[in-house]
Biotite code that builds the C-alpha atoms (Angstrom):
import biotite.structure as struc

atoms = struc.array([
    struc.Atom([15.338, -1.877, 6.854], chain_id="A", res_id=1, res_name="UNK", atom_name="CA", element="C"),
    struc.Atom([18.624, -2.328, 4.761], chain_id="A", res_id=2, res_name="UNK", atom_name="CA", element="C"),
    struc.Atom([20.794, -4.095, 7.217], chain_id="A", res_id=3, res_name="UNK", atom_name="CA", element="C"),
    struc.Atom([18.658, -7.114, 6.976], chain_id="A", res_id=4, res_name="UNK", atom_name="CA", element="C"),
    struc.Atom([18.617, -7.192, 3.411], chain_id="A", res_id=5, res_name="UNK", atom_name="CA", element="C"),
    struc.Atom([18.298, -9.244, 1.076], chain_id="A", res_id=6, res_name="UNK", atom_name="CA", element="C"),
    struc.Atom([17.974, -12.091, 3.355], chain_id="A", res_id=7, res_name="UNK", atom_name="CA", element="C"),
    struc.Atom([20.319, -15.376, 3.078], chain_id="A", res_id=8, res_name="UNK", atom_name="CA", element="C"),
    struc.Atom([17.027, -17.350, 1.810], chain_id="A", res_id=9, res_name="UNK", atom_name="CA", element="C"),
    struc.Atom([16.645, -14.745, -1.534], chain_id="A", res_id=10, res_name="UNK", atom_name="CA", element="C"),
    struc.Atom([13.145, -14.597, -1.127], chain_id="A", res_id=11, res_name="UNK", atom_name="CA", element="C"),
    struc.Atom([10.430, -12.913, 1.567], chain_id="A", res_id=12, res_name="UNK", atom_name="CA", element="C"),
    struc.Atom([8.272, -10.421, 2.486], chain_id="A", res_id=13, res_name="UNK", atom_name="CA", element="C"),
    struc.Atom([9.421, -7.161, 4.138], chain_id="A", res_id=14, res_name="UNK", atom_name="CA", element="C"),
    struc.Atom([6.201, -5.533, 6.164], chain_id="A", res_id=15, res_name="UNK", atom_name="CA", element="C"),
    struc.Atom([5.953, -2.373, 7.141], chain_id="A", res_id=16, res_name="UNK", atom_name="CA", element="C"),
    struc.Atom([2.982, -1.597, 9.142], chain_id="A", res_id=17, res_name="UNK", atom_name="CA", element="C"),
    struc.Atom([3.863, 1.896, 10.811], chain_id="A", res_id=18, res_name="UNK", atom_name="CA", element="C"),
    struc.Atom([2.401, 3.251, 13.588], chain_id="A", res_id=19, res_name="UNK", atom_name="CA", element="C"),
    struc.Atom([1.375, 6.657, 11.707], chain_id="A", res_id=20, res_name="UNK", atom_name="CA", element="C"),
    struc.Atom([1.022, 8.794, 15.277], chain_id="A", res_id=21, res_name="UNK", atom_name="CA", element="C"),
    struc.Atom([3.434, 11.364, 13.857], chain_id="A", res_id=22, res_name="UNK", atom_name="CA", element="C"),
    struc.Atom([3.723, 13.433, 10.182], chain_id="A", res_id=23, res_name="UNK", atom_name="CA", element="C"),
    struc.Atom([6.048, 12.308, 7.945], chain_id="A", res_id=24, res_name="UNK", atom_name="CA", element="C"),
    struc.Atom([5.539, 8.433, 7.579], chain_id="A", res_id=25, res_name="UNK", atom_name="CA", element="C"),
    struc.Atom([4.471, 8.636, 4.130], chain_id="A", res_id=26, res_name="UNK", atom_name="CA", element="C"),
    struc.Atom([7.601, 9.783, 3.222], chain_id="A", res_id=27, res_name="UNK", atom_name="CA", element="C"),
    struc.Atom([9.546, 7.280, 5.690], chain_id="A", res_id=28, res_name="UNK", atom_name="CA", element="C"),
    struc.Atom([7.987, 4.984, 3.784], chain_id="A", res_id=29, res_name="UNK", atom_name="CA", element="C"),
    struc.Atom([8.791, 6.068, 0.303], chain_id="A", res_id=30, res_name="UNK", atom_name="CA", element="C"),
    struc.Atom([12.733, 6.723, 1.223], chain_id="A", res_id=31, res_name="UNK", atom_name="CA", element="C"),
    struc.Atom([12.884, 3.095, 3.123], chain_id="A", res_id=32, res_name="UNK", atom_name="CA", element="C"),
    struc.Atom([11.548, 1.634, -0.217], chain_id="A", res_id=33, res_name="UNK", atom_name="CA", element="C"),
    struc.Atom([14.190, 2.942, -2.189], chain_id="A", res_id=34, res_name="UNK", atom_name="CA", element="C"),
    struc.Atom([16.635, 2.049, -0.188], chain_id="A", res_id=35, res_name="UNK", atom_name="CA", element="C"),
    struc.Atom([15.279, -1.518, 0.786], chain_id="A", res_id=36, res_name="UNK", atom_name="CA", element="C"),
    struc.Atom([14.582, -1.993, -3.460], chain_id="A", res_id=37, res_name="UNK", atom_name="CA", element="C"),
    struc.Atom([18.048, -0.632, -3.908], chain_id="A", res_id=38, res_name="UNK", atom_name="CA", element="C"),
    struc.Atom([19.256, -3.644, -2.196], chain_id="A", res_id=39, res_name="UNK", atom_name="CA", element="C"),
    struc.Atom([16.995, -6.340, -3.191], chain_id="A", res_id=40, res_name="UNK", atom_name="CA", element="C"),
    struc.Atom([15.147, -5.504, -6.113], chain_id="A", res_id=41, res_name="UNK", atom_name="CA", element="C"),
    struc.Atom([13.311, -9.168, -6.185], chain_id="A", res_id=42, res_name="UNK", atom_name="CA", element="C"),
    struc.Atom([11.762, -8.874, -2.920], chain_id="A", res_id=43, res_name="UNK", atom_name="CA", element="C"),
    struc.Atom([8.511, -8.110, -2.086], chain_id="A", res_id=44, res_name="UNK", atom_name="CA", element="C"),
    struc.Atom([7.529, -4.991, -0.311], chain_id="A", res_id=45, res_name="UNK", atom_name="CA", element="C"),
    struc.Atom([4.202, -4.206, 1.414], chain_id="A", res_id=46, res_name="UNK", atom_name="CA", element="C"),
    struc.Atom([3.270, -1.143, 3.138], chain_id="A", res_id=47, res_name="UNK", atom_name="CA", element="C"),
    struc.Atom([-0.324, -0.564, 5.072], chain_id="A", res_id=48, res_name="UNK", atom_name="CA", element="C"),
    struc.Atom([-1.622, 2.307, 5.348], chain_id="A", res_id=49, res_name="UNK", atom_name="CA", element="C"),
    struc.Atom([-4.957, 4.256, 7.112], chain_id="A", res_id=50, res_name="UNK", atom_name="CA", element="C"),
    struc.Atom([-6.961, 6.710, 3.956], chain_id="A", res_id=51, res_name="UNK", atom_name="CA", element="C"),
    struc.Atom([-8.075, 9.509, 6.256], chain_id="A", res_id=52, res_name="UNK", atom_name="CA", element="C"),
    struc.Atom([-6.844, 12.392, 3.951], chain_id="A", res_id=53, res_name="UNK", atom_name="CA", element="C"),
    struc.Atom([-7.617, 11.308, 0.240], chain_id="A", res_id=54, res_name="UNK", atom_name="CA", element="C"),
    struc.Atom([-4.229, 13.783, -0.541], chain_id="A", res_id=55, res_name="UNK", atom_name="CA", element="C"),
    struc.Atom([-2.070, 12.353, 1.152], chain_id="A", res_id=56, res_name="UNK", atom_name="CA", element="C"),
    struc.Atom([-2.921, 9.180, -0.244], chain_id="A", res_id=57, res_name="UNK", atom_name="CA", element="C"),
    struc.Atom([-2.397, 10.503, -3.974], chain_id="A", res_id=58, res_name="UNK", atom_name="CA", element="C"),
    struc.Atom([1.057, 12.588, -2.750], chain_id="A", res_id=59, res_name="UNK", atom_name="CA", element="C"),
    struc.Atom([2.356, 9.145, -1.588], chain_id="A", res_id=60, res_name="UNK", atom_name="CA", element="C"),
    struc.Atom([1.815, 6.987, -4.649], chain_id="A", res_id=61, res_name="UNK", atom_name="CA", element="C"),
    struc.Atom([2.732, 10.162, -6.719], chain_id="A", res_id=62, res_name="UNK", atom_name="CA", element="C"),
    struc.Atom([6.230, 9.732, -4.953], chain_id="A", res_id=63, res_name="UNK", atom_name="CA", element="C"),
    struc.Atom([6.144, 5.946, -5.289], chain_id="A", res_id=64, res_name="UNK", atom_name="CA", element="C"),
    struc.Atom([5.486, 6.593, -8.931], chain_id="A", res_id=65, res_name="UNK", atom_name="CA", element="C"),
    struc.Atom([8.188, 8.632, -9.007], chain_id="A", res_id=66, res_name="UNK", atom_name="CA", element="C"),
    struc.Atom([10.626, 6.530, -7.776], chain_id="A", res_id=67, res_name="UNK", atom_name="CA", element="C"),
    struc.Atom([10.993, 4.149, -11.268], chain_id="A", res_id=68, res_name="UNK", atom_name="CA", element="C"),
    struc.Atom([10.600, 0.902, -9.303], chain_id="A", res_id=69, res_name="UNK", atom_name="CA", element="C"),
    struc.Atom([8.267, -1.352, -11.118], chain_id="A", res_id=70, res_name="UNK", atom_name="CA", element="C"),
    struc.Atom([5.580, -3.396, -10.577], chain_id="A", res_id=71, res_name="UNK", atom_name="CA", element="C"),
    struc.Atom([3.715, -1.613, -7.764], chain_id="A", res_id=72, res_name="UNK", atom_name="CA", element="C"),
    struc.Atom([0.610, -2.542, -6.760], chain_id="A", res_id=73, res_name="UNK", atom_name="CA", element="C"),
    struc.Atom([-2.195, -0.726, -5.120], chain_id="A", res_id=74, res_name="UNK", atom_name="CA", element="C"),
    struc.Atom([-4.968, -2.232, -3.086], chain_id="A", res_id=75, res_name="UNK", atom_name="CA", element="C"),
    struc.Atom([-7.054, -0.020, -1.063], chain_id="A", res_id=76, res_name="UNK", atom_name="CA", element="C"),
    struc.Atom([-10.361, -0.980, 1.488], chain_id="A", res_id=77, res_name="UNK", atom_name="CA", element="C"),
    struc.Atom([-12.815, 2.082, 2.191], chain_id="A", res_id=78, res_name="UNK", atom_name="CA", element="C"),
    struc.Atom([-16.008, 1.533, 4.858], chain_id="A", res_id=79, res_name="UNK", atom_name="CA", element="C"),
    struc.Atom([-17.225, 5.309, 4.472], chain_id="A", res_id=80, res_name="UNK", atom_name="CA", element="C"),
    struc.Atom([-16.844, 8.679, 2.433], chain_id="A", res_id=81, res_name="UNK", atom_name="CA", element="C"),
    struc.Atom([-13.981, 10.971, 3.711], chain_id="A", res_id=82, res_name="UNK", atom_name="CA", element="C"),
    struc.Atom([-15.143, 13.093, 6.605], chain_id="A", res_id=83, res_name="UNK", atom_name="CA", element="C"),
    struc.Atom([-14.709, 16.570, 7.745], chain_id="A", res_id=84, res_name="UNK", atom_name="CA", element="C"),
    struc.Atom([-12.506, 16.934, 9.851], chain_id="A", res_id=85, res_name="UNK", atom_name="CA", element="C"),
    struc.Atom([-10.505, 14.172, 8.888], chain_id="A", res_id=86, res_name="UNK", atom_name="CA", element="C"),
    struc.Atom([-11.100, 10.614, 10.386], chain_id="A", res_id=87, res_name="UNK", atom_name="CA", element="C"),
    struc.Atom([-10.221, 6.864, 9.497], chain_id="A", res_id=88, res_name="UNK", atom_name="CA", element="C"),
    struc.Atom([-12.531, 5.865, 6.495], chain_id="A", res_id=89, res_name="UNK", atom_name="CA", element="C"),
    struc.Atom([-10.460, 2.766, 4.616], chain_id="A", res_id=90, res_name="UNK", atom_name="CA", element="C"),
    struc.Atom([-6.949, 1.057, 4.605], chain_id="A", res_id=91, res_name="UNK", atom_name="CA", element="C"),
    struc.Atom([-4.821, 0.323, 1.800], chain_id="A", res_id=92, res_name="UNK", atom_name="CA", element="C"),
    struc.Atom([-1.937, -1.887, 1.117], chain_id="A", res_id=93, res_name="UNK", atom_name="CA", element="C"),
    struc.Atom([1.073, -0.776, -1.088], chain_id="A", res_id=94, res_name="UNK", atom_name="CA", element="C"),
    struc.Atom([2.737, -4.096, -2.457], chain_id="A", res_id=95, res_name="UNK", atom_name="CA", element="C"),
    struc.Atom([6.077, -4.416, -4.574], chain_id="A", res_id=96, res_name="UNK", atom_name="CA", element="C"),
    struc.Atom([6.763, -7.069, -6.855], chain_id="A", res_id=97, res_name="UNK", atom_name="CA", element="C"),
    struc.Atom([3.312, -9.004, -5.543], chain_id="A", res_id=98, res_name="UNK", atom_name="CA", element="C"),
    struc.Atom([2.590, -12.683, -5.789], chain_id="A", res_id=99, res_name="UNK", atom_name="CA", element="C"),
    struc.Atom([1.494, -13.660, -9.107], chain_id="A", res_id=100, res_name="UNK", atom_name="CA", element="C"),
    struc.Atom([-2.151, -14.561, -8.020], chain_id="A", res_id=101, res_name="UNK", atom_name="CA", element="C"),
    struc.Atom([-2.765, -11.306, -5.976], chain_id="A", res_id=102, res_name="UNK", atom_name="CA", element="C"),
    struc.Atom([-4.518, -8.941, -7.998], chain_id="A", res_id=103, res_name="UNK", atom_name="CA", element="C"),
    struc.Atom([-6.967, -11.653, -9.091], chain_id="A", res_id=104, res_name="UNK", atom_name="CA", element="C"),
    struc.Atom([-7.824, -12.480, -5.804], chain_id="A", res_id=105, res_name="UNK", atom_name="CA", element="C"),
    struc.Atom([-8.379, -9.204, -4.467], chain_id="A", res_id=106, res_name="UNK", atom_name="CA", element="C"),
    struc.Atom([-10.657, -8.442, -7.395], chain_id="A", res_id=107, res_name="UNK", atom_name="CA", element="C"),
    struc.Atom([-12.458, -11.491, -6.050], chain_id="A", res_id=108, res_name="UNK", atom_name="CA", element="C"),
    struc.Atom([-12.118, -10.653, -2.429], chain_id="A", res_id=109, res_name="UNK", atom_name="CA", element="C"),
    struc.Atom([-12.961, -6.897, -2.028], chain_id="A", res_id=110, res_name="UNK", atom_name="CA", element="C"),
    struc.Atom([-16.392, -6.229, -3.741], chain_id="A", res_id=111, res_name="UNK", atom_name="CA", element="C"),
    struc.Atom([-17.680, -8.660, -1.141], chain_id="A", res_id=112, res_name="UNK", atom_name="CA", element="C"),
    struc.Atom([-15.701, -7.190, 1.972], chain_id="A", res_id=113, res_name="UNK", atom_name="CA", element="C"),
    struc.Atom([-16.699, -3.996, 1.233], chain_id="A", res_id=114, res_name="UNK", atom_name="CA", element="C"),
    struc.Atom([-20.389, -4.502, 1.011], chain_id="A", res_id=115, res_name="UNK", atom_name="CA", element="C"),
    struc.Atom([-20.329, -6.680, 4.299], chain_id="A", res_id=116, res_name="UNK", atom_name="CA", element="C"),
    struc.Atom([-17.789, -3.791, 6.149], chain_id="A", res_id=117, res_name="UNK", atom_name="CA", element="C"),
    struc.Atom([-19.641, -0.379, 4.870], chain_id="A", res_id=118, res_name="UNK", atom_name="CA", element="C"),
    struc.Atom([-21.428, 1.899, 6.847], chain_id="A", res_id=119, res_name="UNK", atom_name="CA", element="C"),
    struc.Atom([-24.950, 2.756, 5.043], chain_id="A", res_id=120, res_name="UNK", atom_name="CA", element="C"),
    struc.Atom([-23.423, 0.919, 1.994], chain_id="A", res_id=121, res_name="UNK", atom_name="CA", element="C"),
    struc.Atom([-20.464, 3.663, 1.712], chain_id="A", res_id=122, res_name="UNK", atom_name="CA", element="C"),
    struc.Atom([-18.006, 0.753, 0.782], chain_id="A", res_id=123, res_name="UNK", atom_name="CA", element="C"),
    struc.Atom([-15.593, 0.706, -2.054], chain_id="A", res_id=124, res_name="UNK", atom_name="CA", element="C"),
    struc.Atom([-11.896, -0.314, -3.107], chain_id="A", res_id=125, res_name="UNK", atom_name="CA", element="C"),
    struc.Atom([-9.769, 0.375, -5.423], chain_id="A", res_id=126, res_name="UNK", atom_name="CA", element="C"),
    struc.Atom([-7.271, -1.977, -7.153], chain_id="A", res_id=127, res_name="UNK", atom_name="CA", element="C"),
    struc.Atom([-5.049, -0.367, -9.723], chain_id="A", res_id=128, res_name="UNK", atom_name="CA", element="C"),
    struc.Atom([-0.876, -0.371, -10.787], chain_id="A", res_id=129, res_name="UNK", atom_name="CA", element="C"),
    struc.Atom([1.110, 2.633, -9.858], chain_id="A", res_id=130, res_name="UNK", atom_name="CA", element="C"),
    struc.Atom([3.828, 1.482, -11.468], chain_id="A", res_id=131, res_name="UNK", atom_name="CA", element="C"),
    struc.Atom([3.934, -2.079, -14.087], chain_id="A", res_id=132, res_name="UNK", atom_name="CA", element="C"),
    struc.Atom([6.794, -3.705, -15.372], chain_id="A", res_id=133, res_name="UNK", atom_name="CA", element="C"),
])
């Protein structure tokens, strides 16, 4: 991620949408923040994610707490409750330094989405800061 940063045009969005088929990506994700924030601190940063193991979840934004980079914005999507053994039941989106207007409209967005995507009315979301200014 850092060799292309920051880019010649000083603003952007850097996406990183991994592929999650091996452990560990949480934390890739965490270490290529710091070091892509380290280099352009006014950029912003999303990450997607899959919510199969609530835990995980909370260890990652614990560590993205952790990290003292501000303004970090959670947005999360779930369809079902968790499951035993573990299978896909939302998605989130971890965004850094978002668009003004964001927040707002996902308040506005996700209470309808997740009625119209939830199986037997098991939807939800969650919008909340992990880390403000």
């Amino acid at each position: 991620m850092g060799t292309h940063l920051p880019p010649k045009e000083k603003r952007g969005l850097v996406l990183i949408d991994p592929p999650f088929e091996e452990k560990g990506e949480f934390t890739r994700m965490v270490a290529g923040l710091v070091k892509g924030h380290r280099r352009w601190p006014g950029g912003i940063f999303a990450f997607w994610y899959p919510i199969k193991e609530p835990s995980e979840v909370e260890t990652f934004v614990a560590d993205l707490k952790a990290t003292g980079i501000p303004k970090i914005l959670r947005i999360e999507l779930t369809i079902r409750a968790p499951a035993n053994p573990a299978r896909l039941f939302g998605t989130g989106m971890i965004v850094v330094n978002p668009p003004y207007a964001l927040e707002e409209d996902m308040r506005t967005l996700l209470p309808p989405l997740a009625k119209l995507l939830a199986d037997e009315g098991r939807g939800g979301f969650k919008i909340d800061w992990v880390a403000e200014e």
